[in-house]
N, CA, C and O atoms as a printed pandas DataFrame, in Angstrom:
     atom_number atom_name residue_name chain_id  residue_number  x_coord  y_coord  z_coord
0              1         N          UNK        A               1  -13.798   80.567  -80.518
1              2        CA          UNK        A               1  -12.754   79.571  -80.577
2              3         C          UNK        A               1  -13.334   78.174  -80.758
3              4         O          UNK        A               1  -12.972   77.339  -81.586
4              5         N          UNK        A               2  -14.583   78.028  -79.574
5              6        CA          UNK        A               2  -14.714   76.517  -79.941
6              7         C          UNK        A               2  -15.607   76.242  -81.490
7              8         O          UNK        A               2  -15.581   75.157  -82.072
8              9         N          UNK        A               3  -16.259   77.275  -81.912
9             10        CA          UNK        A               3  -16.786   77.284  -83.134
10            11         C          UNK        A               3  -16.019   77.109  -84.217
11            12         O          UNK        A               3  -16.497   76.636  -85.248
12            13         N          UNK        A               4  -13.875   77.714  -84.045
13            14        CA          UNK        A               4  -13.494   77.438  -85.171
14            15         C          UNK        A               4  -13.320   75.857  -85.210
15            16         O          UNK        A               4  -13.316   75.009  -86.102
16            17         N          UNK        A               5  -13.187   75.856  -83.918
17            18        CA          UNK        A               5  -12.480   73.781  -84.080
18            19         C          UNK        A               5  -13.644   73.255  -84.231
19            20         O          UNK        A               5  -13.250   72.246  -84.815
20            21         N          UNK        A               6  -14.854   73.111  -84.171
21            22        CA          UNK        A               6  -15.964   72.719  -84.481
22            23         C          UNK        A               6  -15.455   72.645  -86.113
23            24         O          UNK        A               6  -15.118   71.571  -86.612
24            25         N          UNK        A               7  -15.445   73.648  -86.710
25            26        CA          UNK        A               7  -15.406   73.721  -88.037
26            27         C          UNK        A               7  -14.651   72.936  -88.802
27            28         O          UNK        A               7  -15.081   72.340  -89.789
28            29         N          UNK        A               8  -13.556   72.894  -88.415
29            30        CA          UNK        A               8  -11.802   72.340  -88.062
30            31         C          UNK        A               8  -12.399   70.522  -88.405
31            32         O          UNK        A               8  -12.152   69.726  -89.312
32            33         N          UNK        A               9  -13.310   70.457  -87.094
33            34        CA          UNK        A               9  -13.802   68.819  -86.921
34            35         C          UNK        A               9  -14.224   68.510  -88.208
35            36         O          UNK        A               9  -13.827   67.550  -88.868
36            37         N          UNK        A              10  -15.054   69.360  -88.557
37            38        CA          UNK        A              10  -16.117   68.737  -89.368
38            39         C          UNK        A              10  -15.837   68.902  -90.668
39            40         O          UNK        A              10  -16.547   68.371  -91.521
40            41         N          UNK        A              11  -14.691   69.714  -91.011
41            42        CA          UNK        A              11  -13.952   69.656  -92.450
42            43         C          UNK        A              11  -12.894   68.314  -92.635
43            44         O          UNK        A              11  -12.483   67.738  -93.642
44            45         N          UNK        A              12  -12.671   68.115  -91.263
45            46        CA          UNK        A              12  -11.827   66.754  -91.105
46            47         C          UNK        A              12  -12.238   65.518  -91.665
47            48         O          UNK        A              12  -11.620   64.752  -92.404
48            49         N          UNK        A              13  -13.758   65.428  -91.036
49            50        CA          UNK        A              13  -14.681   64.106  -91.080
50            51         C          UNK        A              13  -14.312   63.656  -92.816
51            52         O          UNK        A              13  -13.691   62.687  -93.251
52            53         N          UNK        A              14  -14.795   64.485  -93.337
53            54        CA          UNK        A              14  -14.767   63.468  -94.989
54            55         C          UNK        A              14  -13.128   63.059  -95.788
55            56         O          UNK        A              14  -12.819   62.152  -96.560
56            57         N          UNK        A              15  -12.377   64.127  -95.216
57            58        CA          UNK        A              15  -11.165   63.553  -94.941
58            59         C          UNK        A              15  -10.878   62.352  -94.773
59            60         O          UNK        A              15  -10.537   61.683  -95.748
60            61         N          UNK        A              16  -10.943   61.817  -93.563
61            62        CA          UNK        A              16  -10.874   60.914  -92.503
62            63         C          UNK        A              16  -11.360   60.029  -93.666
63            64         O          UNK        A              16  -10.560   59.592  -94.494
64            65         N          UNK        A              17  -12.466   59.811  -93.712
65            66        CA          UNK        A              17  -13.087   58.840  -94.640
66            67         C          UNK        A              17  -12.000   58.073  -95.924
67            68         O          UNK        A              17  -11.935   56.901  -96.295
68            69         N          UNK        A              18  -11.560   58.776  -96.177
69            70        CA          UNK        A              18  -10.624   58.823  -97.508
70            71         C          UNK        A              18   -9.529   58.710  -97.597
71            72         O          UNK        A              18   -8.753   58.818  -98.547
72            73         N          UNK        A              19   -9.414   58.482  -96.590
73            74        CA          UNK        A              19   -7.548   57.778  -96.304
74            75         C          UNK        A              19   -7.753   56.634  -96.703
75            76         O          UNK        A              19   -8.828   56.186  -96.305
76            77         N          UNK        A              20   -7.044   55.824  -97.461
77            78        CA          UNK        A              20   -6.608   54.697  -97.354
78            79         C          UNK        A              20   -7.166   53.944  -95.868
79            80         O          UNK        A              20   -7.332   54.337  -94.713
80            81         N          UNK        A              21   -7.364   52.521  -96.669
81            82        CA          UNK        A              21   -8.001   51.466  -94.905
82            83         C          UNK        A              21   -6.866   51.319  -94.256
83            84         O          UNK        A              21   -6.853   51.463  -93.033
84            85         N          UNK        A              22   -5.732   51.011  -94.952
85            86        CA          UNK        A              22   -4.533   50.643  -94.304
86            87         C          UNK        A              22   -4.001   51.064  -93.397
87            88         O          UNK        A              22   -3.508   50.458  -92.446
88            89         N          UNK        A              23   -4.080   52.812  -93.737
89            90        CA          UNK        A              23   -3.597   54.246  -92.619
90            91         C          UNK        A              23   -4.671   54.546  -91.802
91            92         O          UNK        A              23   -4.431   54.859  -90.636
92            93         N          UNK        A              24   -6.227   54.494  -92.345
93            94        CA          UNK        A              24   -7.245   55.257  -91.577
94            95         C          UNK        A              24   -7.048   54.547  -90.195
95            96         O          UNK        A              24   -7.322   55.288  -89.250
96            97         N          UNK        A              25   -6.700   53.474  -89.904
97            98        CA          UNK        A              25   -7.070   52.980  -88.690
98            99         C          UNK        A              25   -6.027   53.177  -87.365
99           100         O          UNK        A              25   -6.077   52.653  -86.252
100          101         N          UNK        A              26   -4.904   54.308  -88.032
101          102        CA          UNK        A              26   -3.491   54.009  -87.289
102          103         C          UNK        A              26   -3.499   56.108  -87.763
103          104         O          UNK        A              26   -4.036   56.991  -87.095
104          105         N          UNK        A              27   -3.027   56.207  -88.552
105          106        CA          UNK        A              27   -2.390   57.284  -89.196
106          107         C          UNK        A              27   -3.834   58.734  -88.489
107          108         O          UNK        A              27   -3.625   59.595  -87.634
108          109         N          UNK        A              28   -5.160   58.469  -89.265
109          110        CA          UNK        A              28   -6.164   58.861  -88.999
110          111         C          UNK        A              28   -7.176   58.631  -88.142
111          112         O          UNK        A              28   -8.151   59.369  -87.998
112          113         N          UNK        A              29   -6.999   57.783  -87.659
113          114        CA          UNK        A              29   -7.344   57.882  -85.864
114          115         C          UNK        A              29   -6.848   58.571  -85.228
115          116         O          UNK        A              29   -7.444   59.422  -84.569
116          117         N          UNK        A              30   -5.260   58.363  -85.242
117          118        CA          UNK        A              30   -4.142   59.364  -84.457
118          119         C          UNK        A              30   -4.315   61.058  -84.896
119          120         O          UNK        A              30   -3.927   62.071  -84.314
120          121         N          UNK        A              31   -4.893   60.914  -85.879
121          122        CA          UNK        A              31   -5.594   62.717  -86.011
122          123         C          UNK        A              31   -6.489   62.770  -85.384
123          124         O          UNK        A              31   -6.373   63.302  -84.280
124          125         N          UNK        A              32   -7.703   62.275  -85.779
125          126        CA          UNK        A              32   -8.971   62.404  -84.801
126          127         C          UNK        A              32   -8.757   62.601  -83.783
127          128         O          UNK        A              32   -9.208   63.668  -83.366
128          129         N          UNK        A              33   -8.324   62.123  -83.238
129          130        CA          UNK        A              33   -8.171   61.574  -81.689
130          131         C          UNK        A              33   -7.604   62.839  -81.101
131          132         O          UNK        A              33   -8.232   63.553  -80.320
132          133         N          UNK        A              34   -6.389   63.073  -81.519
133          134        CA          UNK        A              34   -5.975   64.467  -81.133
134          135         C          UNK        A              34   -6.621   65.738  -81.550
135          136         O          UNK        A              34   -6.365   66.619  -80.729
136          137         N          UNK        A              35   -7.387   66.164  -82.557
137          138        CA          UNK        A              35   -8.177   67.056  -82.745
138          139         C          UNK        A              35   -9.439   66.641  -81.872
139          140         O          UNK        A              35  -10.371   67.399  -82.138
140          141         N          UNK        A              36   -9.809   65.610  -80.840
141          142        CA          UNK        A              36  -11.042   65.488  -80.482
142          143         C          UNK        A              36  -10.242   66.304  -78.781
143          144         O          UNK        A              36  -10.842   67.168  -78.142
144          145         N          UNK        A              37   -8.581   65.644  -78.300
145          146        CA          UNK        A              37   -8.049   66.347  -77.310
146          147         C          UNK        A              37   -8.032   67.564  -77.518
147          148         O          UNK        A              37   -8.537   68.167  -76.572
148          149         N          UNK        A              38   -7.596   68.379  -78.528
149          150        CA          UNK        A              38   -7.321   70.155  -78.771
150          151         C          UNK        A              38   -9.255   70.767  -78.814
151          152         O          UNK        A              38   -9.497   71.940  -79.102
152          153         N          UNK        A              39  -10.496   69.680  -78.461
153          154        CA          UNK        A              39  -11.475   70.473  -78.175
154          155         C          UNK        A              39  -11.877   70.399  -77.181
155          156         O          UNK        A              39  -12.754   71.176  -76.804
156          157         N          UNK        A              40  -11.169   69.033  -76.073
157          158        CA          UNK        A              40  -11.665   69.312  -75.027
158          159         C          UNK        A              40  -10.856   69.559  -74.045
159          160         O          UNK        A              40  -11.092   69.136  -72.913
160          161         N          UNK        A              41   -9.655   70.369  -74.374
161          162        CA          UNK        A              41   -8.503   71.426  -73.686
162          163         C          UNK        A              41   -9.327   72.509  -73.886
163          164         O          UNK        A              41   -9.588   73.035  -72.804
164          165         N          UNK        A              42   -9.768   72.979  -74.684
165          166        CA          UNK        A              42   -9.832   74.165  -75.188
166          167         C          UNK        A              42  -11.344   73.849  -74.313
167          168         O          UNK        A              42  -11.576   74.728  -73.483
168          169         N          UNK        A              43  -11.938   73.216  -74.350
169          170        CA          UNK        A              43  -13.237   73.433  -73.775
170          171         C          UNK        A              43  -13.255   73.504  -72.285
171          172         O          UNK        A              43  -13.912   74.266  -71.576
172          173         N          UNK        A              44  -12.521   72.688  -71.985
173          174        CA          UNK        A              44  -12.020   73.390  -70.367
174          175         C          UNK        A              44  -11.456   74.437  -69.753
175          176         O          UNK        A              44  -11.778   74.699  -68.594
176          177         N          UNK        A              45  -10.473   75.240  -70.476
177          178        CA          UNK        A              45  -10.492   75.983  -70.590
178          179         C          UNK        A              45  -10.825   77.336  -70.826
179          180         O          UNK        A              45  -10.245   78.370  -70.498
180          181         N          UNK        A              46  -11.968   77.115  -71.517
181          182        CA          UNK        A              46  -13.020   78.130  -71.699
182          183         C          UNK        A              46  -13.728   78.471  -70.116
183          184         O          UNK        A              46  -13.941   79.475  -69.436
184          185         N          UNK        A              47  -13.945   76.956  -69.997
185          186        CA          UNK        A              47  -14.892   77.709  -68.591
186          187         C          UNK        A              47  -14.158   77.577  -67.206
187          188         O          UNK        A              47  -14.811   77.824  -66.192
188          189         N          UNK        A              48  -12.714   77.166  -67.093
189          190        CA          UNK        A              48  -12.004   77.489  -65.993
190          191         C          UNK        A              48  -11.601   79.246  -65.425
191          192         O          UNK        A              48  -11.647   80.148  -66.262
192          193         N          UNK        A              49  -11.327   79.471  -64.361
193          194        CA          UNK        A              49  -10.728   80.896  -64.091
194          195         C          UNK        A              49   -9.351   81.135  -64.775
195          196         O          UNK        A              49   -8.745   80.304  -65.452
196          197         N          UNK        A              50   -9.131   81.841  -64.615
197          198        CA          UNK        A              50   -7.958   82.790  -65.053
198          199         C          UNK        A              50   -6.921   81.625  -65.287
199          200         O          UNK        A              50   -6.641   80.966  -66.289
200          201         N          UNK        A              51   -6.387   81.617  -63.803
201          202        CA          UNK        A              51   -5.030   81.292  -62.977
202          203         C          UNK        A              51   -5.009   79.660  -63.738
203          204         O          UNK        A              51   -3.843   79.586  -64.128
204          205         N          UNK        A              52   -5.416   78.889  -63.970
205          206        CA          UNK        A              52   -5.900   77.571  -64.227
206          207         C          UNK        A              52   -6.040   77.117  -65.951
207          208         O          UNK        A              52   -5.845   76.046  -66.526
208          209         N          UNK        A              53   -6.357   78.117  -66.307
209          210        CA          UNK        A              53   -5.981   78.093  -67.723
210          211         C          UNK        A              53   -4.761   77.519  -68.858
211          212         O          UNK        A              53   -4.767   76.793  -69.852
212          213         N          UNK        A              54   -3.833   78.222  -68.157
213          214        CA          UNK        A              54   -2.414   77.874  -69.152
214          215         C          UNK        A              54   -2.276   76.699  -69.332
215          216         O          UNK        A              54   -2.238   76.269  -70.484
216          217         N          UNK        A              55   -2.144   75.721  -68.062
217          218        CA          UNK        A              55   -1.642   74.254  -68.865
218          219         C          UNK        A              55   -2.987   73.651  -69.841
219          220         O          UNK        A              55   -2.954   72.555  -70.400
220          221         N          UNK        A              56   -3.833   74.347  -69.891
221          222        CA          UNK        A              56   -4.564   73.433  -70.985
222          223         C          UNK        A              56   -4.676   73.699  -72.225
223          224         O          UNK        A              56   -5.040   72.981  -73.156
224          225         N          UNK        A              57   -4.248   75.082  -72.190
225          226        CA          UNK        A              57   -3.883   76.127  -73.272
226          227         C          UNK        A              57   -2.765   75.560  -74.115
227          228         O          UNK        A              57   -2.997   75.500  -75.322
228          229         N          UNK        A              58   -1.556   75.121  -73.671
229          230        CA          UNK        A              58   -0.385   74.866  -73.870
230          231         C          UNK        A              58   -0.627   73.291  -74.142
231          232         O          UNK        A              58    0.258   72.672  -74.732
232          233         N          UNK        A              59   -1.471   72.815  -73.843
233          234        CA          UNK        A              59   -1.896   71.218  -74.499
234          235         C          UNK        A              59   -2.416   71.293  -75.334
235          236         O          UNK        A              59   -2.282   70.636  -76.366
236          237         N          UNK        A              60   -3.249   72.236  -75.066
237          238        CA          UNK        A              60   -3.969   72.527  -77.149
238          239         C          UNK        A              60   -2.815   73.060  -77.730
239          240         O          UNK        A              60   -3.106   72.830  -78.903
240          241         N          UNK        A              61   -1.956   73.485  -77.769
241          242        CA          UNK        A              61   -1.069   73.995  -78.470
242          243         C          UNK        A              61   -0.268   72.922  -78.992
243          244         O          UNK        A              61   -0.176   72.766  -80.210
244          245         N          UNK        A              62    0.343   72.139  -78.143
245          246        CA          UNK        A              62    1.481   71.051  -78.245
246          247         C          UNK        A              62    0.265   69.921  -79.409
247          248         O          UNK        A              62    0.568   69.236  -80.386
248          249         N          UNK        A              63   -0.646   70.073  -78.972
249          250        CA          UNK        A              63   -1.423   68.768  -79.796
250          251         C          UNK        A              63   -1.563   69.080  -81.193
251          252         O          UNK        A              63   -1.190   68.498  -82.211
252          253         N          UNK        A              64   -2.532   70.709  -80.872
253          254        CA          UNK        A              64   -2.247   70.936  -82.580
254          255         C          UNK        A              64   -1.193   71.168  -83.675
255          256         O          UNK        A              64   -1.263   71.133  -84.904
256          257         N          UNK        A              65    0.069   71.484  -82.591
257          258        CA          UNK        A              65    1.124   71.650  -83.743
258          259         C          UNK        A              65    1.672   70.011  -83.878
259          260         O          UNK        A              65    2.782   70.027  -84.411
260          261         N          UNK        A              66    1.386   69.115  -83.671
261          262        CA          UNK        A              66    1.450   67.613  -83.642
262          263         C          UNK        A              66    0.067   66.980  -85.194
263          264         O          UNK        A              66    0.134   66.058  -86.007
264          265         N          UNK        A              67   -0.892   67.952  -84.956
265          266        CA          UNK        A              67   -1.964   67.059  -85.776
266          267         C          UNK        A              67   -1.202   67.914  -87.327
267          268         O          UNK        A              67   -1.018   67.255  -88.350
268          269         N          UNK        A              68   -0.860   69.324  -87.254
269          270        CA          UNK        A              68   -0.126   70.323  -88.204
270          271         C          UNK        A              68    1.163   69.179  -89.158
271          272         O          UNK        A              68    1.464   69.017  -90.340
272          273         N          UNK        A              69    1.614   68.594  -87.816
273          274        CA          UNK        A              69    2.954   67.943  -88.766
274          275         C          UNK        A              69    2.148   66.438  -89.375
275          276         O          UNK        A              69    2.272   66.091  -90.549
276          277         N          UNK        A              70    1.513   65.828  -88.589
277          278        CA          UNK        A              70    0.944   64.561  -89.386
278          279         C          UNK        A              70    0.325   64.963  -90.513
279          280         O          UNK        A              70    0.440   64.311  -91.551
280          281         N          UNK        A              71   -0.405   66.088  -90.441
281          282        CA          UNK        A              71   -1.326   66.506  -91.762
282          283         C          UNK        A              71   -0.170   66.564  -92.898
283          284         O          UNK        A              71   -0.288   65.842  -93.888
284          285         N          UNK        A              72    0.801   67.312  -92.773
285          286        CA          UNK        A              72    1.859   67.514  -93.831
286          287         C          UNK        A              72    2.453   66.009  -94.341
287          288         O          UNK        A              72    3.075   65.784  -95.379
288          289         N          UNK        A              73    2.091   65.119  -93.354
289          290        CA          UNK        A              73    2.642   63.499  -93.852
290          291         C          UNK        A              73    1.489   63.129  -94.750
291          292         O          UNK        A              73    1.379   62.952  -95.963
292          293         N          UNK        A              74    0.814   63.084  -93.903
293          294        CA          UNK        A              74   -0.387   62.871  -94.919
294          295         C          UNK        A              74   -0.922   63.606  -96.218
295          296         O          UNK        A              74   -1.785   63.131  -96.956
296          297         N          UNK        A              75   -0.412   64.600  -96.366
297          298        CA          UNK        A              75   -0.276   65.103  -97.656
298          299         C          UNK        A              75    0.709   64.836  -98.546
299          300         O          UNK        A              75    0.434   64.372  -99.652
300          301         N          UNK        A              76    1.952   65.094  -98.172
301          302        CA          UNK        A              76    3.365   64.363  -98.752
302          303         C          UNK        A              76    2.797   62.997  -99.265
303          304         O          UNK        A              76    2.457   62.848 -100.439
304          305         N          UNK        A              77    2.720   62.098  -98.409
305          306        CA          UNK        A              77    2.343   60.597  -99.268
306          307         C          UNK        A              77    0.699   60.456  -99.790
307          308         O          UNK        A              77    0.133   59.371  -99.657
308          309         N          UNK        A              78    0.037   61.543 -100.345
309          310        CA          UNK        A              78   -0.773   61.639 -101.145
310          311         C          UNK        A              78   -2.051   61.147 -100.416
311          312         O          UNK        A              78   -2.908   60.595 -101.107
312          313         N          UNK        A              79   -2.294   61.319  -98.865
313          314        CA          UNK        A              79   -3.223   60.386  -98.594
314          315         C          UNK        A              79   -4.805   61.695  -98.333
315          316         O          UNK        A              79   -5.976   61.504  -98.005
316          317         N          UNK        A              80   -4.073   62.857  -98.659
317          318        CA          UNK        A              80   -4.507   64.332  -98.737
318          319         C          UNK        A              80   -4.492   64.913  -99.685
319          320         O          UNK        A              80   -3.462   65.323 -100.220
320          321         N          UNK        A              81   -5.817   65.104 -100.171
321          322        CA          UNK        A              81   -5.675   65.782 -101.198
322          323         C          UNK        A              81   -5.261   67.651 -101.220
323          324         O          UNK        A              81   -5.394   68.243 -100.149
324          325         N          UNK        A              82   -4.896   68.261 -102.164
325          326        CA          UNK        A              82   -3.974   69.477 -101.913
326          327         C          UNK        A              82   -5.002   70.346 -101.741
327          328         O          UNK        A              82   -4.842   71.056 -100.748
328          329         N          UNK        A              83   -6.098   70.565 -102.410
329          330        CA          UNK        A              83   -7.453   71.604 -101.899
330          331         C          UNK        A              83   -8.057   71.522  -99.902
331          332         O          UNK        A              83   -8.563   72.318  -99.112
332          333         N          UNK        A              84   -7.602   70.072  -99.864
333          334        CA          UNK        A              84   -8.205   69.956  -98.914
334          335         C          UNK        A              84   -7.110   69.657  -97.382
335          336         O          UNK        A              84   -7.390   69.427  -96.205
336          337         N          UNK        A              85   -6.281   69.750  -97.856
337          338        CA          UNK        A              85   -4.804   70.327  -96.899
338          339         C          UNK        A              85   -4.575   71.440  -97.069
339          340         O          UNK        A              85   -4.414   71.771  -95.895
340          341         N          UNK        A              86   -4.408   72.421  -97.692
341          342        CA          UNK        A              86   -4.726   74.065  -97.503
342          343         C          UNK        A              86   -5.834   74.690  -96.793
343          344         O          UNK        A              86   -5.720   75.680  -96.069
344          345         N          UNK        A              87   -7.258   73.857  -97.120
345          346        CA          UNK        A              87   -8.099   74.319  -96.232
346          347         C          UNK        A              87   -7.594   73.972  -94.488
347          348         O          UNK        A              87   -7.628   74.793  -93.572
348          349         N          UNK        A              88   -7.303   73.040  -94.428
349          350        CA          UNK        A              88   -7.250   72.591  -93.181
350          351         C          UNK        A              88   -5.788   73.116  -92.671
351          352         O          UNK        A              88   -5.653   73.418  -91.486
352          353         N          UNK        A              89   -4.891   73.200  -93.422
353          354        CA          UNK        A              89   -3.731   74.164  -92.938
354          355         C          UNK        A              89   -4.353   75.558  -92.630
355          356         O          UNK        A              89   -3.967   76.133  -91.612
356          357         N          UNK        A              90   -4.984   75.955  -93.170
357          358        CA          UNK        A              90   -5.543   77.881  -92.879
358          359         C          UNK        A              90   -6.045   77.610  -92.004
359          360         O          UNK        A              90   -5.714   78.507  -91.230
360          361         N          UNK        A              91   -7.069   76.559  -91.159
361          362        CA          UNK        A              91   -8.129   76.764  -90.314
362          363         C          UNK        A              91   -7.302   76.437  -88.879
363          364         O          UNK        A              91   -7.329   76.983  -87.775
364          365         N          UNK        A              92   -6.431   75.096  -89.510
365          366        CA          UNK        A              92   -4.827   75.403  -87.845
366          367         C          UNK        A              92   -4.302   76.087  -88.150
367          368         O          UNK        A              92   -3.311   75.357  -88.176
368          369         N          UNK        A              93   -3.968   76.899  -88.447
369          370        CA          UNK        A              93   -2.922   78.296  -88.485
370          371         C          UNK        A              93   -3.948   79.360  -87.813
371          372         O          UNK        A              93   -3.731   79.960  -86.760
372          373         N          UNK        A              94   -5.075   79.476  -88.602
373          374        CA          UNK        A              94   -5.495   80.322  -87.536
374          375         C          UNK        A              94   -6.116   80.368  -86.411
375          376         O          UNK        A              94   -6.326   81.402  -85.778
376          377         N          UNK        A              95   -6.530   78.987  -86.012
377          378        CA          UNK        A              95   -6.258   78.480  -84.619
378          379         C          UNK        A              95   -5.494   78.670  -83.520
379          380         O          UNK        A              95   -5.583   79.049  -82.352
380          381         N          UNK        A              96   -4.786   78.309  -84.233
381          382        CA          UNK        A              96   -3.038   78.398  -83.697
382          383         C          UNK        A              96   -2.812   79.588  -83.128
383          384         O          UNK        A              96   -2.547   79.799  -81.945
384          385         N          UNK        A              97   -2.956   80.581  -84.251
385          386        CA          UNK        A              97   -2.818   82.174  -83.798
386          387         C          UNK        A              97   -3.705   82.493  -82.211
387          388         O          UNK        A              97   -3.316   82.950  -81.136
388          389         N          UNK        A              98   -4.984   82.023  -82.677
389          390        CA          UNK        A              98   -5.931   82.559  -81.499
390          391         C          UNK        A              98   -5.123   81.883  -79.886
391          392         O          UNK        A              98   -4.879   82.475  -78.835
392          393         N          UNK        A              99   -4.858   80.280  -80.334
393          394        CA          UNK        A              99   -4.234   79.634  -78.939
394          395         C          UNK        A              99   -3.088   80.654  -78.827
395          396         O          UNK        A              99   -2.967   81.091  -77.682
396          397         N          UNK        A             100   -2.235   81.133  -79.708
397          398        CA          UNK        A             100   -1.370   81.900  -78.947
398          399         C          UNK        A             100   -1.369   83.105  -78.629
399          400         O          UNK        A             100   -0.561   83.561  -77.821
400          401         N          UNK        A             101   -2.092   83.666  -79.097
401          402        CA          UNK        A             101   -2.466   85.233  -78.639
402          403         C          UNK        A             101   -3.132   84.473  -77.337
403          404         O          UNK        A             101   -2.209   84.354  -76.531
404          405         N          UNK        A             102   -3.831   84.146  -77.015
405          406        CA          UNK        A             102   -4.698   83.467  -75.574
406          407         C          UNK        A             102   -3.855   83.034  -74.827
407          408         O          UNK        A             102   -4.206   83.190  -73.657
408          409         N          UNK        A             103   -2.657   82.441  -74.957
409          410        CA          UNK        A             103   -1.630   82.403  -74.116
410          411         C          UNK        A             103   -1.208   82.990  -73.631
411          412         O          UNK        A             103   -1.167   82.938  -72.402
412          413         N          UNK        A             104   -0.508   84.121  -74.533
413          414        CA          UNK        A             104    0.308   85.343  -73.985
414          415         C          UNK        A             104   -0.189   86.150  -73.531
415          416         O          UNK        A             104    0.469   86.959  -72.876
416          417         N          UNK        A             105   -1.571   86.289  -73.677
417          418        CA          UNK        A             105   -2.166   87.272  -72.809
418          419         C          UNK        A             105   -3.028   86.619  -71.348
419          420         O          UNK        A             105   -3.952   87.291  -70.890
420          421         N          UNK        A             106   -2.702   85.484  -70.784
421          422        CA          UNK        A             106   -2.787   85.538  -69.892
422          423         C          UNK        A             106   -1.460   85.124  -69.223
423          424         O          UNK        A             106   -1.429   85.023  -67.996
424          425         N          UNK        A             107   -0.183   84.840  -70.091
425          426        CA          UNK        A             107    1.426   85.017  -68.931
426          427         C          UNK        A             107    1.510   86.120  -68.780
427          428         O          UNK        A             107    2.260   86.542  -67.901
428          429         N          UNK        A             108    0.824   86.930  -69.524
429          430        CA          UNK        A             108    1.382   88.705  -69.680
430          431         C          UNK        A             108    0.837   89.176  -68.192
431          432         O          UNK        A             108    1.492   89.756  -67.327
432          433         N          UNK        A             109   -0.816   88.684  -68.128
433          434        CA          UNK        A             109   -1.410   88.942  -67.318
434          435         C          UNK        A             109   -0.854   87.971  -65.491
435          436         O          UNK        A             109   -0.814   88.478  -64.370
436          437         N          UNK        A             110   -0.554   86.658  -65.869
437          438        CA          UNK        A             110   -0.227   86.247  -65.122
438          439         C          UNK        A             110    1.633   86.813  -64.308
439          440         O          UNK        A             110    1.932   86.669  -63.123
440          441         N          UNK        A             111    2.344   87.290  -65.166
441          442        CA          UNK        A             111    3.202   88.016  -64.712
442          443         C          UNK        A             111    3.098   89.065  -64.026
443          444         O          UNK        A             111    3.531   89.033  -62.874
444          445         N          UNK        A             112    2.587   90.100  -64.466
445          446        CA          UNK        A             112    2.422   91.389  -63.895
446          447         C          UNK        A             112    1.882   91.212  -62.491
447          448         O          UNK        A             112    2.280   91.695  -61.431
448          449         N          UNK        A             113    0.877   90.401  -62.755
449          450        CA          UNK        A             113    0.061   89.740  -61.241
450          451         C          UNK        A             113    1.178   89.480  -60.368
451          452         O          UNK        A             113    1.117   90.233  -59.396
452          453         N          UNK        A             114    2.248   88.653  -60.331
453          454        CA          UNK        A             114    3.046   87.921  -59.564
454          455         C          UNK        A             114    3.986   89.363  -59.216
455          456         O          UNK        A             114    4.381   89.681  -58.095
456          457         N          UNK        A             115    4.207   90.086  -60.436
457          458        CA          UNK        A             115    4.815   90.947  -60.296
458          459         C          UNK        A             115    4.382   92.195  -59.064
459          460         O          UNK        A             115    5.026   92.902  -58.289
460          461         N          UNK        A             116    3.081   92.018  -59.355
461          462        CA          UNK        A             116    2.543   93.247  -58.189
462          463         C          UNK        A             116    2.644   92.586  -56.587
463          464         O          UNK        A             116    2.879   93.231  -55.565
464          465         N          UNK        A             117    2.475   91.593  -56.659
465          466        CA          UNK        A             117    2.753   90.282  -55.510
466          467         C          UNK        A             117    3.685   90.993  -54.787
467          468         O          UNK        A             117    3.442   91.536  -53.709
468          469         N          UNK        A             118    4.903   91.004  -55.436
469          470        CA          UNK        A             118    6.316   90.804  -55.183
470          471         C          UNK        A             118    6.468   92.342  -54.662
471          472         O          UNK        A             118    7.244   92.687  -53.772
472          473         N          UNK        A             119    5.382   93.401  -55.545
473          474        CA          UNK        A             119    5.786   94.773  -55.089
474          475         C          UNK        A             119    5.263   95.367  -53.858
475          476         O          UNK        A             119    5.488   96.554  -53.620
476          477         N          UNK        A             120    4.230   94.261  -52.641
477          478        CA          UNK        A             120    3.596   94.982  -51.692
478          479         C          UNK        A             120    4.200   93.944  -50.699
479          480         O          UNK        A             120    3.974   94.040  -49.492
């Protein structure tokens, strides 16, 4: 996981560069910035226990589907080029997937738990 957003980062960087001065300092900061939060949710997460997990899980989630919709602005007003917004759409999408499969399998897990709680 943290290897795909690593990847994620660093396909970003020359991006970033290439915005317009006008936006880079407002528009593309406000990406960075939040793709620099969705690695260090996710990086805490990695090495927290079980039980402790979800809300940071669910912040990488909320952030990246946030950097997902700016990217689409930034493509719409041309400040993205289209080779290089598909790449970066495939690499959050399948991000995305992994944060949510990683979710649900620990409410799944965190339910049943509460659930067995409830049964002794």
């Amino acid at each position: 996981m943290l290897e795909r957003l690593k990847s994620l980062y660093s396909a970003w960087l020359p991006i970033y560069k290439l915005i317009p001065k006008n936006h880079q300092y407002s528009f593309g900061l406000k990406i960075d910035s939040l793709l620099i939060e969705v690695i260090e949710a996710v990086s805490a997460a990695v090495f927290l226990i079980k039980q402790d997990k979800l809300p940071f899980l669910k912040l990488a989630i909320r952030k990246l589907d946030t950097i997902k919709i700016l990217l689409l602005v930034g493509w719409e007003n041309k400040f993205i080029m289209n080779t290089k917004y598909a790449d970066l759409s495939l690499k959050l999408d399948e991000i995305g997937k992994m944060l949510g499969g990683w979710k649900g399998k620990l409410e799944k897990e965190n339910s049943s738990s509460l659930f067995k709680r409830e049964e002794k």
